[in-house]
RODREN-498876 format. One record per atom (N, C-alpha, C, CB): residue in three letters; x, y, z; atom name. Coordinates in nm, 2 decimals. Glycine has a CB too. Layout:
BEGIN
<aa: ala&east: X&north: Y&up: Z&at: CA>
...
//
This chain:
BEGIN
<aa: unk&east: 8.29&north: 9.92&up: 8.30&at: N>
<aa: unk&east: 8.39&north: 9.81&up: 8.30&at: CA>
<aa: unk&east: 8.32&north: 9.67&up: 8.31&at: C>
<aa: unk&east: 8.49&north: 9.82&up: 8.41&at: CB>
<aa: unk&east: 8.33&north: 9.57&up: 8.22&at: N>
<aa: unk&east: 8.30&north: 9.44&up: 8.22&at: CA>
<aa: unk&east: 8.35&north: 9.35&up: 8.32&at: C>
<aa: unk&east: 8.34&north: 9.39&up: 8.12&at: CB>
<aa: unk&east: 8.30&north: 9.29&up: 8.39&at: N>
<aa: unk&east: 8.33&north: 9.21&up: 8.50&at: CA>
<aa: unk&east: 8.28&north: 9.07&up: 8.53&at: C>
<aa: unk&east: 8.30&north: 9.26&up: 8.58&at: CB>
<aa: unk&east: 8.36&north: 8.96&up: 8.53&at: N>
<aa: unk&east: 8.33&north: 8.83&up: 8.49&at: CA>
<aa: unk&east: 8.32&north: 8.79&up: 8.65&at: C>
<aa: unk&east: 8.44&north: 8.74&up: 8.39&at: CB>
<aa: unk&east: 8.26&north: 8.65&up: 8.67&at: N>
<aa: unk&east: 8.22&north: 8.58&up: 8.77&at: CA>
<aa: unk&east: 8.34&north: 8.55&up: 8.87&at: C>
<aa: unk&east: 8.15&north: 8.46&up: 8.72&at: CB>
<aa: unk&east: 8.45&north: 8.59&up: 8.77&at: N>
<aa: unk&east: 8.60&north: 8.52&up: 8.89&at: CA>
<aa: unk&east: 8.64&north: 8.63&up: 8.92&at: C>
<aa: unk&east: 8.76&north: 8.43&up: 8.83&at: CB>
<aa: unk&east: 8.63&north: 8.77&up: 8.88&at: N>
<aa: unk&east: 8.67&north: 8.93&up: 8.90&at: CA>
<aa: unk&east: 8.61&north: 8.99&up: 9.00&at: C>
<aa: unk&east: 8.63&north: 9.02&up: 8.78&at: CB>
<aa: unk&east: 8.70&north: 9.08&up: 9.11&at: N>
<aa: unk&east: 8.68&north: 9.13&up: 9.23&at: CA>
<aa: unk&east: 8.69&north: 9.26&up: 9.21&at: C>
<aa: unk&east: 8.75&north: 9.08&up: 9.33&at: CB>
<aa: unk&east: 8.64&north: 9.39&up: 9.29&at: N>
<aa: unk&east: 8.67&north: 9.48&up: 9.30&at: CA>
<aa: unk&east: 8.74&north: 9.50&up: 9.41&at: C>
<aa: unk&east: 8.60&north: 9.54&up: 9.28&at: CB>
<aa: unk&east: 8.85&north: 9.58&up: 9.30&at: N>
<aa: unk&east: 8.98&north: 9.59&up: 9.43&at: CA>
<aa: unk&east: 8.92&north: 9.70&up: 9.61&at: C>
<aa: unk&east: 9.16&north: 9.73&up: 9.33&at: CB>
<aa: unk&east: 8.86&north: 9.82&up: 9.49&at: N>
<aa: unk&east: 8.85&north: 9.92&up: 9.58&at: CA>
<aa: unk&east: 8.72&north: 9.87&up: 9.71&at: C>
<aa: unk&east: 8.82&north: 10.07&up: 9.49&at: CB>
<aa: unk&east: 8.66&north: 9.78&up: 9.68&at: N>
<aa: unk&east: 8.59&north: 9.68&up: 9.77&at: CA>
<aa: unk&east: 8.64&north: 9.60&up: 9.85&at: C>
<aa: unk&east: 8.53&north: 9.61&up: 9.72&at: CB>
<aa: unk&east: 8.78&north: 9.55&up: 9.83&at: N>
<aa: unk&east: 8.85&north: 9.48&up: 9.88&at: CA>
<aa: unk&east: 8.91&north: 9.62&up: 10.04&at: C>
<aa: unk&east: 8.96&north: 9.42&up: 9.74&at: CB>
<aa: unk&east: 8.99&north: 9.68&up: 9.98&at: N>
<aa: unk&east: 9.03&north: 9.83&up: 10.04&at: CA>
<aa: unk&east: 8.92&north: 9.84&up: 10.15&at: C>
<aa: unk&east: 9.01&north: 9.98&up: 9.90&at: CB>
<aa: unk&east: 8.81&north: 9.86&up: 10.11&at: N>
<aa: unk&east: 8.72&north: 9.95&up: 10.20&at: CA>
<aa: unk&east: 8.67&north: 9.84&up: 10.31&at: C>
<aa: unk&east: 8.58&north: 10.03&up: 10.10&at: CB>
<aa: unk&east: 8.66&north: 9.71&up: 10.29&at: N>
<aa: unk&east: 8.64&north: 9.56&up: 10.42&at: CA>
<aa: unk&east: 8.78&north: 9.57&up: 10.45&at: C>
<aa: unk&east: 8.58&north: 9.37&up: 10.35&at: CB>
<aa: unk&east: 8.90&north: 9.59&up: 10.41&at: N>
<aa: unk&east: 9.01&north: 9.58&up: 10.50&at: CA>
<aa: unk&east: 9.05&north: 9.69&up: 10.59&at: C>
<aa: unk&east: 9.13&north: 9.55&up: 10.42&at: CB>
<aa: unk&east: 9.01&north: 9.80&up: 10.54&at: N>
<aa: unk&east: 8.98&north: 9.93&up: 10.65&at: CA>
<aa: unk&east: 8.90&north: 9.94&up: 10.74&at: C>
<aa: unk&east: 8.95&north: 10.02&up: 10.61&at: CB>
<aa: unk&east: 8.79&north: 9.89&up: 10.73&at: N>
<aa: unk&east: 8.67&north: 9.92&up: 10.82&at: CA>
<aa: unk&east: 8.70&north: 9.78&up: 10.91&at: C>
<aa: unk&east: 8.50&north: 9.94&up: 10.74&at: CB>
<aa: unk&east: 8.79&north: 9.71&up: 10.89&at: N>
<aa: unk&east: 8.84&north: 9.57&up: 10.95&at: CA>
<aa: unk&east: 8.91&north: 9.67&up: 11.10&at: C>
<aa: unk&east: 8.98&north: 9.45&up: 10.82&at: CB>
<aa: unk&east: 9.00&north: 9.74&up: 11.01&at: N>
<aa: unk&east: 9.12&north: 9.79&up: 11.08&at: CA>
<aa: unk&east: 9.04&north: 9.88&up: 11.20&at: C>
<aa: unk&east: 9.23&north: 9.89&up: 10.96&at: CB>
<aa: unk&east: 8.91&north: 9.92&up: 11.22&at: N>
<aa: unk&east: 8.89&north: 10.06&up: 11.31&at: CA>
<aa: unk&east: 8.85&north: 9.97&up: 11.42&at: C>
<aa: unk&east: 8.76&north: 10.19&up: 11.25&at: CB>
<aa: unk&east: 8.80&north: 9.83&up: 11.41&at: N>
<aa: unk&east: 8.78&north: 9.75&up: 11.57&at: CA>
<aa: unk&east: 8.88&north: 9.70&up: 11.60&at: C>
<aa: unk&east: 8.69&north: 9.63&up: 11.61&at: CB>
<aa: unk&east: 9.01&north: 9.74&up: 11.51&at: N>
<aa: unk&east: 9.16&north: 9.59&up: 11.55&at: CA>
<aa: unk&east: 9.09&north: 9.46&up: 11.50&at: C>
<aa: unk&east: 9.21&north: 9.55&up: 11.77&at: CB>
<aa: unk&east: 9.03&north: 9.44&up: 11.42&at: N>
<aa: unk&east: 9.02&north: 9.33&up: 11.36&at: CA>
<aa: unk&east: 9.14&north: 9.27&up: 11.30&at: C>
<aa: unk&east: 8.93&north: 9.34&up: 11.28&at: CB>
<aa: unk&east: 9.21&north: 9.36&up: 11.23&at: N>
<aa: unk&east: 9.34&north: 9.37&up: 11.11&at: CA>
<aa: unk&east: 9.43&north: 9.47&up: 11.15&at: C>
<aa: unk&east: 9.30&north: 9.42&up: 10.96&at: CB>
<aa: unk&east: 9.51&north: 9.46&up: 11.24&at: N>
<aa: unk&east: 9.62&north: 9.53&up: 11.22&at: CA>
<aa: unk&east: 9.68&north: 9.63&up: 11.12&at: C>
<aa: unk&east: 9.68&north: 9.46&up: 11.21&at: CB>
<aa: unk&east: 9.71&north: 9.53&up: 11.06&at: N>
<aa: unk&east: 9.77&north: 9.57&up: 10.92&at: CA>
<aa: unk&east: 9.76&north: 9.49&up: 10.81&at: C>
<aa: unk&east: 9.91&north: 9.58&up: 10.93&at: CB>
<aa: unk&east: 9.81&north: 9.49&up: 10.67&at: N>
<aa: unk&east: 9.76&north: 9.46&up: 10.56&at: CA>
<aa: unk&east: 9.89&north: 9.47&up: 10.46&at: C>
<aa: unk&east: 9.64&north: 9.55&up: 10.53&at: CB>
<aa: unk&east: 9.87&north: 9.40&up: 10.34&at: N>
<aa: unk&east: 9.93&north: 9.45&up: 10.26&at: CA>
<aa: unk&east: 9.90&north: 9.33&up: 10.14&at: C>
<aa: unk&east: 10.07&north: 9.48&up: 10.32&at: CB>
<aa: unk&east: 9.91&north: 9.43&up: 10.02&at: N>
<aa: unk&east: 9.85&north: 9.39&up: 9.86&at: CA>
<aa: unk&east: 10.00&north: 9.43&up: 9.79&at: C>
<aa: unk&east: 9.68&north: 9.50&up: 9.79&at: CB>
<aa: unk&east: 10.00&north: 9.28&up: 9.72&at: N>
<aa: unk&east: 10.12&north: 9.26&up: 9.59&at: CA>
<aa: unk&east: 10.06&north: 9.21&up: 9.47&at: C>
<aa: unk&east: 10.26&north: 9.15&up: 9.64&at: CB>
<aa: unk&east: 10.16&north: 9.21&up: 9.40&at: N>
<aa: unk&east: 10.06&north: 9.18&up: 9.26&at: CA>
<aa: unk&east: 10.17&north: 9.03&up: 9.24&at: C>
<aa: unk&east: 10.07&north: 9.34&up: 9.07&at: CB>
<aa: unk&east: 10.13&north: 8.95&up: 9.20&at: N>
<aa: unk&east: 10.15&north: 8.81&up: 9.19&at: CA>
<aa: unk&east: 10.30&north: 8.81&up: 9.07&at: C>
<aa: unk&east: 9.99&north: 8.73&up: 9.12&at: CB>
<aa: unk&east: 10.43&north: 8.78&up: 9.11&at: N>
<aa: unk&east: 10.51&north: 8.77&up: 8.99&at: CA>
<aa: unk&east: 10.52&north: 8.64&up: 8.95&at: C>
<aa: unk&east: 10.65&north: 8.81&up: 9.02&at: CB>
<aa: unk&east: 10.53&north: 8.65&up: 8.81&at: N>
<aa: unk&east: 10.55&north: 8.49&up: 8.73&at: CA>
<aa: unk&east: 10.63&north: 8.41&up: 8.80&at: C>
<aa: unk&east: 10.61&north: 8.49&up: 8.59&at: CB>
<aa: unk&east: 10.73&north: 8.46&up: 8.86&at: N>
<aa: unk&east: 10.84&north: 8.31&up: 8.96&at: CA>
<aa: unk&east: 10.71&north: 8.23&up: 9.05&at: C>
<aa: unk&east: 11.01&north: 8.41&up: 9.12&at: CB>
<aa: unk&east: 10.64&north: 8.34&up: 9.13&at: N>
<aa: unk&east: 10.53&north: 8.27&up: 9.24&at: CA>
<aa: unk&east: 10.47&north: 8.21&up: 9.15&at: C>
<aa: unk&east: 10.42&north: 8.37&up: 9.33&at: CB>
<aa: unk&east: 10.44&north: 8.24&up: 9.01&at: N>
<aa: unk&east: 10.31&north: 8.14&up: 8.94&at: CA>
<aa: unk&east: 10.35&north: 8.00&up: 8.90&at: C>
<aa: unk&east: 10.25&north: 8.21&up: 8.80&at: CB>
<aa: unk&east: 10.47&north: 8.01&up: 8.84&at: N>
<aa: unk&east: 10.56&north: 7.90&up: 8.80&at: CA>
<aa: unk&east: 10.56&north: 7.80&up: 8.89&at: C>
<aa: unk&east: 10.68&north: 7.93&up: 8.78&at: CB>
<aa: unk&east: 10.64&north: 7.87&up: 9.01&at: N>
<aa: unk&east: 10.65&north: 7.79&up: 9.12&at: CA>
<aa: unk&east: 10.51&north: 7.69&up: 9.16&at: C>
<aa: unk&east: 10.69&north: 7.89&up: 9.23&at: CB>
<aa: unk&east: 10.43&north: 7.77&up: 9.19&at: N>
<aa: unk&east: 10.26&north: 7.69&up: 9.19&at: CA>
<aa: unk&east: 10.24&north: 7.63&up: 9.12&at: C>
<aa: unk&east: 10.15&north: 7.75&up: 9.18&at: CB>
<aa: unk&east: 10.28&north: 7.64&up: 9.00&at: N>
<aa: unk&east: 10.22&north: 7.57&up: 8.91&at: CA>
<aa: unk&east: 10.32&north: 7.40&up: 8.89&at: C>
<aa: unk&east: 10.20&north: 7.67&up: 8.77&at: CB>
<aa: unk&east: 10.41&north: 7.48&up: 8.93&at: N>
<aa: unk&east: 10.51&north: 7.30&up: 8.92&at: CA>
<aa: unk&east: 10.47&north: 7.25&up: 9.05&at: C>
<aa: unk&east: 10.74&north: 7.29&up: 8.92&at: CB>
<aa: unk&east: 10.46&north: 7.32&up: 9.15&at: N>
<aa: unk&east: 10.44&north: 7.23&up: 9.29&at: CA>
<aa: unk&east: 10.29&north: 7.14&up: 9.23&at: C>
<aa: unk&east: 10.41&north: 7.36&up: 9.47&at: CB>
<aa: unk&east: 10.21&north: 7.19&up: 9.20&at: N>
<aa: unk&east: 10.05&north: 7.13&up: 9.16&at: CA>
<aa: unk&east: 10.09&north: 7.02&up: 9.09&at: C>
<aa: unk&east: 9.95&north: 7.22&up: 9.06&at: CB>
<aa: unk&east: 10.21&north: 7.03&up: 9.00&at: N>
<aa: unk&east: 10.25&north: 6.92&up: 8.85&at: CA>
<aa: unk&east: 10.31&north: 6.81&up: 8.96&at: C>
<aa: unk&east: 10.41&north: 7.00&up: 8.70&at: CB>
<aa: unk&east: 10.40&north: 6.89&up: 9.05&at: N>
<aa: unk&east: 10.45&north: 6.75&up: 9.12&at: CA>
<aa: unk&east: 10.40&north: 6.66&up: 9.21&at: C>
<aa: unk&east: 10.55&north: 6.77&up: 9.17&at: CB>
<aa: unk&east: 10.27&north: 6.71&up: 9.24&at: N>
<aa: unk&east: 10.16&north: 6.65&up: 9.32&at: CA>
<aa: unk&east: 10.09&north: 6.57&up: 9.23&at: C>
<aa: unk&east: 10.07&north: 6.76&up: 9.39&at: CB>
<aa: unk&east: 10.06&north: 6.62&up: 9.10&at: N>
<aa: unk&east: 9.94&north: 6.53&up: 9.05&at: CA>
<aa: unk&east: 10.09&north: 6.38&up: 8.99&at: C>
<aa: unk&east: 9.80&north: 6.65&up: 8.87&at: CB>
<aa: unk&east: 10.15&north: 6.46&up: 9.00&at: N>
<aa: unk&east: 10.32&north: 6.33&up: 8.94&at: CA>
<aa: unk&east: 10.31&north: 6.22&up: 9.06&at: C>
<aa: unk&east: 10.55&north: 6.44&up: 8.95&at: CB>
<aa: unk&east: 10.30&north: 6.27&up: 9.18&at: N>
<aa: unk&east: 10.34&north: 6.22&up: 9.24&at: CA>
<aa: unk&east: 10.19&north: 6.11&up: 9.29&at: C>
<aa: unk&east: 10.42&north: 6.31&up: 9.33&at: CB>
<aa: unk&east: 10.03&north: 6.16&up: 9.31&at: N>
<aa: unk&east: 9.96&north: 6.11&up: 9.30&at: CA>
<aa: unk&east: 9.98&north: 5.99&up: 9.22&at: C>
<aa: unk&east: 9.89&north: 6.18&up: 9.29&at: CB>
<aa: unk&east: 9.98&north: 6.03&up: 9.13&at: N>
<aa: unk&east: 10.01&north: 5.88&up: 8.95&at: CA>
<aa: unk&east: 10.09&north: 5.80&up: 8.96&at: C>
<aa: unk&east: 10.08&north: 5.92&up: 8.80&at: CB>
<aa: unk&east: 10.22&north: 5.81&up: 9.07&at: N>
<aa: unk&east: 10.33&north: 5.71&up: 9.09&at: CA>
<aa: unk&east: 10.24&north: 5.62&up: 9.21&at: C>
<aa: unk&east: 10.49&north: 5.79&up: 9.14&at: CB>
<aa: unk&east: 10.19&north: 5.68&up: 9.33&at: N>
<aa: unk&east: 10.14&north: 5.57&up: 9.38&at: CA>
<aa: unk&east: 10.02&north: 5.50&up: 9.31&at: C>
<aa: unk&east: 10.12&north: 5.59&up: 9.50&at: CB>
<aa: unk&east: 9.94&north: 5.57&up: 9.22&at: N>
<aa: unk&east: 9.83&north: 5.47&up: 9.18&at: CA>
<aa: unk&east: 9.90&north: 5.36&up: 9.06&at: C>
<aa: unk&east: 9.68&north: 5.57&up: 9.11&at: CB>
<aa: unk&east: 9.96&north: 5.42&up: 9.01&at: N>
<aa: unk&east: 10.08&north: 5.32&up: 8.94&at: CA>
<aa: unk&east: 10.09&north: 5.18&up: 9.03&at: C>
<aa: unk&east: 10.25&north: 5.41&up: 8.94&at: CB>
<aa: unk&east: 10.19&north: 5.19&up: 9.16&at: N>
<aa: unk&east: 10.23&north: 5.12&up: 9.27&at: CA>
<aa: unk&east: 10.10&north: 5.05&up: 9.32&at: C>
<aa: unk&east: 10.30&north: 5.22&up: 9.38&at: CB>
<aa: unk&east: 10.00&north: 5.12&up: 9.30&at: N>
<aa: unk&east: 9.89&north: 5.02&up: 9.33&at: CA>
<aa: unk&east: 9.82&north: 4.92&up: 9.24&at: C>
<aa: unk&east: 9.79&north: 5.10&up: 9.36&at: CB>
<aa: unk&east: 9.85&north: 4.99&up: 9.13&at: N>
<aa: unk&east: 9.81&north: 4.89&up: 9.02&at: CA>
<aa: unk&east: 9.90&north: 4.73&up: 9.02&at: C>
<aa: unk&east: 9.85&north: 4.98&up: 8.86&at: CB>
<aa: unk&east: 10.06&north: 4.79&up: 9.01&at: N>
<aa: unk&east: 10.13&north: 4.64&up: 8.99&at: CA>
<aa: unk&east: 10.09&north: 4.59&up: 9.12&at: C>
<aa: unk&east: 10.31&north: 4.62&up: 8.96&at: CB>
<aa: unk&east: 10.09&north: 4.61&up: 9.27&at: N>
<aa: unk&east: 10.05&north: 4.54&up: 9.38&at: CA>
<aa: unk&east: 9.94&north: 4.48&up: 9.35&at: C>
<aa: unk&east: 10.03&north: 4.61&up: 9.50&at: CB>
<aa: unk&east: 9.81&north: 4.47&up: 9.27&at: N>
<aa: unk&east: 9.70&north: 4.41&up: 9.22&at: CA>
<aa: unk&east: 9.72&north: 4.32&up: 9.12&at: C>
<aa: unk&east: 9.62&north: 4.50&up: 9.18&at: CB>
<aa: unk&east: 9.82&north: 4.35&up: 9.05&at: N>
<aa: unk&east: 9.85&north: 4.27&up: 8.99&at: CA>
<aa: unk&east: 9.96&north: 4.14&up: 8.99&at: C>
<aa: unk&east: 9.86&north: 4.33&up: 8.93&at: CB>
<aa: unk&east: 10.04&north: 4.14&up: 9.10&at: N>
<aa: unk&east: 10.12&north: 4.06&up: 9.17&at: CA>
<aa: unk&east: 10.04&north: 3.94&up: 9.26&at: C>
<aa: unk&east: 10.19&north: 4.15&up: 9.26&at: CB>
//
Protein backbone atom coordinates (compact mmCIF):
# COMPACT_ATOMS: atom_id res chain seq x y z
CA UNK A 1 0.00 0.00 0.00
CA UNK A 2 1.21 3.56 -0.98
CA UNK A 3 1.39 6.00 1.62
CA UNK A 4 1.76 9.77 1.35
CA UNK A 5 3.28 12.26 3.94
CA UNK A 6 -0.44 13.28 5.24
CA UNK A 7 -1.55 9.34 5.61
CA UNK A 8 -1.66 7.54 9.00
CA UNK A 9 -1.98 4.08 9.95
CA UNK A 10 -5.09 3.36 11.46
CA UNK A 11 -4.05 0.04 13.10
CA UNK A 12 -1.16 2.26 14.73
CA UNK A 13 -3.42 4.55 15.78
CA UNK A 14 -5.54 1.36 17.63
CA UNK A 15 -2.51 -0.09 19.19
CA UNK A 16 -1.14 3.81 21.12
CA UNK A 17 -4.86 4.11 22.08
CA UNK A 18 -4.79 0.69 23.75
CA UNK A 19 -1.69 0.51 25.38
CA UNK A 20 -2.86 4.24 26.53
CA UNK A 21 -5.87 2.41 28.03
CA UNK A 22 -3.76 -0.37 30.39
CA UNK A 23 -2.24 2.72 32.81
CA UNK A 24 -5.80 4.74 32.64
CA UNK A 25 -4.24 7.02 30.57
CA UNK A 26 -7.57 6.80 28.24
CA UNK A 27 -10.52 5.62 29.50
CA UNK A 28 -12.19 5.24 26.62
CA UNK A 29 -12.08 6.11 22.97
CA UNK A 30 -13.95 6.27 20.05
CA UNK A 31 -13.27 6.58 16.02
CA UNK A 32 -16.00 7.98 13.37
CA UNK A 33 -15.45 8.60 9.93
CA UNK A 34 -15.95 12.32 9.07
CA UNK A 35 -19.63 13.03 7.29
CA UNK A 36 -19.80 15.67 4.55
CA UNK A 37 -22.39 17.88 6.79
CA UNK A 38 -19.14 18.08 9.47
CA UNK A 39 -16.96 19.03 6.34
CA UNK A 40 -19.19 21.63 4.92
CA UNK A 41 -19.84 22.97 8.04
CA UNK A 42 -15.88 23.52 8.53
CA UNK A 43 -15.42 24.56 5.66
CA UNK A 44 -18.05 27.60 5.71
CA UNK A 45 -17.11 28.36 9.34
CA UNK A 46 -13.19 28.89 7.77
CA UNK A 47 -15.09 30.99 4.70
CA UNK A 48 -16.74 33.02 7.32
CA UNK A 49 -13.68 33.79 9.22
CA UNK A 50 -11.43 34.63 6.29
CA UNK A 51 -15.03 36.99 5.25
CA UNK A 52 -15.00 38.30 8.25
CA UNK A 53 -11.09 39.00 8.60
CA UNK A 54 -11.52 41.09 5.04
CA UNK A 55 -14.40 43.21 6.43
CA UNK A 56 -12.26 44.55 9.13
CA UNK A 57 -9.12 45.07 6.99
CA UNK A 58 -11.62 46.75 4.59
CA UNK A 59 -12.69 49.05 7.89
CA UNK A 60 -9.19 49.67 8.26
CA UNK A 61 -8.40 50.76 4.99
CA UNK A 62 -11.32 53.60 4.72
CA UNK A 63 -10.22 54.68 8.58
CA UNK A 64 -6.72 55.45 6.74
CA UNK A 65 -8.18 56.93 4.42
CA UNK A 66 -10.48 59.42 6.22
Amino acid sequence: MNSSKSSFNLGRVFEILNARQEPKIIESYSVTQTTLEQIFVQLAGEDEDLSSDQDQNNEQIVEKID
